[in-house]
C-alpha positions as CSV (number, residue, x, y, z in Angstrom):
1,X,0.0,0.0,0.0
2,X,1.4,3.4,-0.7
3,X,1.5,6.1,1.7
4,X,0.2,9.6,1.4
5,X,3.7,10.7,1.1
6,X,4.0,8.8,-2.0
7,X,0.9,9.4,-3.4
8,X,1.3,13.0,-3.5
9,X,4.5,12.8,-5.0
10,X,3.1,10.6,-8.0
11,X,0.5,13.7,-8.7
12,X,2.7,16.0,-8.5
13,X,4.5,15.5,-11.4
14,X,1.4,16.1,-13.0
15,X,0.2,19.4,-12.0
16,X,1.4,23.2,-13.5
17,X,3.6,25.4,-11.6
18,X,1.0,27.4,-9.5
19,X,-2.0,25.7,-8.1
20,X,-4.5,25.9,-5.3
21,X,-4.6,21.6,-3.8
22,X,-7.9,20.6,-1.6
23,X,-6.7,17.9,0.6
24,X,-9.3,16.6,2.6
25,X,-8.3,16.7,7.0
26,X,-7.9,13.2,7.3
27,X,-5.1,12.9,4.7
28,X,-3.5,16.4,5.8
29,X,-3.6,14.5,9.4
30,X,-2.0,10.8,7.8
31,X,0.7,13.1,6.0
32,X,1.4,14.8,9.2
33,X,1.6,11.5,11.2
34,X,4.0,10.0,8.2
35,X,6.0,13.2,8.5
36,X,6.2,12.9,11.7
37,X,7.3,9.4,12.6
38,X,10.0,9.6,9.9
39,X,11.5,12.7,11.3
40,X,14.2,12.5,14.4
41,X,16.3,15.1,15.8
42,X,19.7,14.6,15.1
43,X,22.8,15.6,17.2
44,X,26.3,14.9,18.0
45,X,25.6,14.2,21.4
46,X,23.1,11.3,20.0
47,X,25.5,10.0,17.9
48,X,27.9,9.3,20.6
49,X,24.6,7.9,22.4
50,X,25.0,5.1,19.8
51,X,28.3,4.8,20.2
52,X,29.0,4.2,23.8
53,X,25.9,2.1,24.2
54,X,28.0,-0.3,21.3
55,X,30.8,0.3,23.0
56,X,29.0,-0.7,26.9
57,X,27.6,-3.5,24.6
58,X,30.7,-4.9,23.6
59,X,32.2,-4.6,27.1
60,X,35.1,-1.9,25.5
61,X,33.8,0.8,28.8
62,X,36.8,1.8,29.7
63,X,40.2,3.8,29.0
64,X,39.8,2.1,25.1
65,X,36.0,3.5,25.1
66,X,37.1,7.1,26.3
67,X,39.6,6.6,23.5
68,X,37.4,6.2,20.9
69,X,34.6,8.8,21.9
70,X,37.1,11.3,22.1
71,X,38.1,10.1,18.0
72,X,34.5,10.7,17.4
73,X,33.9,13.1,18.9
74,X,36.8,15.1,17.0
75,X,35.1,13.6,13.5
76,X,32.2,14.9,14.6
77,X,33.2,18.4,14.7
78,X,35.3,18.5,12.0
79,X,33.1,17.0,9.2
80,X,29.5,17.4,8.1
81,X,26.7,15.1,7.9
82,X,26.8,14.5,4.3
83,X,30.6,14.1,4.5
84,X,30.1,11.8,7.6
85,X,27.1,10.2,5.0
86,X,29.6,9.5,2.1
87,X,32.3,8.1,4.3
88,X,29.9,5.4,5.9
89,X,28.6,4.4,2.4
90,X,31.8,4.1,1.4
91,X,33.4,2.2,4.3
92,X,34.6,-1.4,4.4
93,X,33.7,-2.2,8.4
């Protein structure tokens, strides 16, 4: 089943430059809810969330954890998230 994100997108391609749309509420509220549950607040400080809960999970809490957030956290502030982006999708590990 599509979603209303993708239905709307489908149509449009469709329509001229300048338009008036009449949604009906109960698809302006599904497109909200969609919107909604596939938008999250991103932050360093989350990122290094992820990575010291991995790091507690794989029992490396110590001096070697400290290490590595401090690595991190140094990438962090010296790269952007679409550089960040293209070094994970290019990335071996």
């Amino acid at each position: 089943m599509r979603t209303v994100v993708e239905k709307l997108k489908g149509q449009l391609d469709m329509l001229p430059g300048a338009i008036i749309i009449t949604v009906q509420r109960k698809d302006l509220e599904m497109l909200i809810h969609e919107l909604e549950e596939k938008t999250e607040e991103w932050s360093n400080q989350s990122c290094l969330g992820y990575v010291i809960q991995g790091l507690n999970d794989a029992g490396l809490d110590g001096a070697e954890g400290r290490e590595l957030v401090r690595y991190v956290q140094r990438a962090a502030d010296s790269k952007t998230l679409k550089q960040a982006t293209s070094i994970f999708k290019k990335s071996r590990i």
